[in-house]
VMD Tcl script that draws the C-alpha trace (Angstrom):
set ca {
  {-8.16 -15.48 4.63}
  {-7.72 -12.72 1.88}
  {-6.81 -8.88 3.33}
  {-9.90 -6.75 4.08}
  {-10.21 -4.42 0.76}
  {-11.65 -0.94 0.16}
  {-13.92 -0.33 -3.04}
  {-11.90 2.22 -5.20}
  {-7.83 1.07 -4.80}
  {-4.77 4.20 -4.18}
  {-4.30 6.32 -6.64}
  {-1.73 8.22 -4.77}
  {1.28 9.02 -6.91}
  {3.23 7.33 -4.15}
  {3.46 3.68 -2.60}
  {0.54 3.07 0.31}
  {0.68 0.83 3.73}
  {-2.81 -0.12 1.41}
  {-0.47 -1.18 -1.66}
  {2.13 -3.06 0.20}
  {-0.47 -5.24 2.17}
  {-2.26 -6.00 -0.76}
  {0.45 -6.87 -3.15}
  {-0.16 -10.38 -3.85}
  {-3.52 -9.26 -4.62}
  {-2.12 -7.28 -7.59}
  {0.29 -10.00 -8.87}
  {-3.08 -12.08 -8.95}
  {-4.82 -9.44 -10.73}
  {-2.17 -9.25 -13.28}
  {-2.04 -12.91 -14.02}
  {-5.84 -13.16 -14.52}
  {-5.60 -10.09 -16.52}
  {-2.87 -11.87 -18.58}
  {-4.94 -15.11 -19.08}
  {-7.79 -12.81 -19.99}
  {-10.17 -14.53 -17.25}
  {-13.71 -13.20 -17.19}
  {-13.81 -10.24 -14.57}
  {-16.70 -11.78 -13.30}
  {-14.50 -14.81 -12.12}
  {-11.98 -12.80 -10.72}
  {-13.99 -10.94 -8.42}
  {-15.38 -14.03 -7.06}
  {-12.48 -15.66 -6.48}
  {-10.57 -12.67 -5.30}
  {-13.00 -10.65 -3.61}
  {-15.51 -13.38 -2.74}
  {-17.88 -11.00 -4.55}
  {-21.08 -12.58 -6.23}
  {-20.95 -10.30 -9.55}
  {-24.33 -10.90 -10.63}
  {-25.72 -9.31 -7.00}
  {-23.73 -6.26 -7.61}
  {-22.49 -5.95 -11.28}
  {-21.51 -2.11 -10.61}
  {-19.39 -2.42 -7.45}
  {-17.76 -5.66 -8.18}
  {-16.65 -4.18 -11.60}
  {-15.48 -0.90 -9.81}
  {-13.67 -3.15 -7.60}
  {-11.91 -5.13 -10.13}
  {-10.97 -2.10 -12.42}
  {-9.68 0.19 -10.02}
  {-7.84 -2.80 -8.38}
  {-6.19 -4.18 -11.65}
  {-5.37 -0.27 -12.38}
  {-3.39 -0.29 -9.40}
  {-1.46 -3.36 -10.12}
  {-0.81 -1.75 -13.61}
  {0.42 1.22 -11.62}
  {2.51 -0.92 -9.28}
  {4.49 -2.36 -12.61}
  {5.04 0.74 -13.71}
  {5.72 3.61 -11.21}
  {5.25 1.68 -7.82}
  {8.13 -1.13 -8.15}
  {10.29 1.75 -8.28}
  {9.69 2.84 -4.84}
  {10.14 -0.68 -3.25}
  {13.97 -0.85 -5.07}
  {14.72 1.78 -3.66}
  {13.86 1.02 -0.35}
  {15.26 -2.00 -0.90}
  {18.73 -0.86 -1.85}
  {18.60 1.19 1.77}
  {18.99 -1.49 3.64}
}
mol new
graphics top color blue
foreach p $ca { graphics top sphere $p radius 0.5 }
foreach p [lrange $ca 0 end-1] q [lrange $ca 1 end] { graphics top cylinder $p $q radius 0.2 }
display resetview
């Protein structure tokens, strides 16, 4: 069973509970994102969203989801070494 999701992903500046529940969701993201799957796919497979019933949200959903993956590669891994190093 995949993690409930929200429609519009963090854009905090900092790591969220949100983030770190739904990381394996990003590192999917990514790797579709790499292969250059069809969003459409993705969201169906991912989200369990039928695309074609709601083009708009399920392409909301994917972009602002694969932005925050992006994100996480960039700024959010940082926070998680850290943490990481603490302990």
């Amino acid at each position: 069973m995949t993690e409930p999701f929200e429609d519009i992903a963090p854009s905090d500046d900092e790591l969220t509970p949100y983030d770190r529940t739904h990381m394996k969701l990003y590192m999917r993201l990514l790797d579709a994102d790499r292969e250059r799957a069809d969003w459409r796919e993705v969201v169906q497979v991912l989200f369990g969203l039928d695309a074609n019933s709601e083009p708009e949200r399920a392409r909301g959903i994917h972009d602002s989801h694969l932005a925050r993956a992006r994100w996480m590669t960039e700024h959010g891994y940082r926070q998680l070494v850290r943490e990481g190093t603490r302990h």
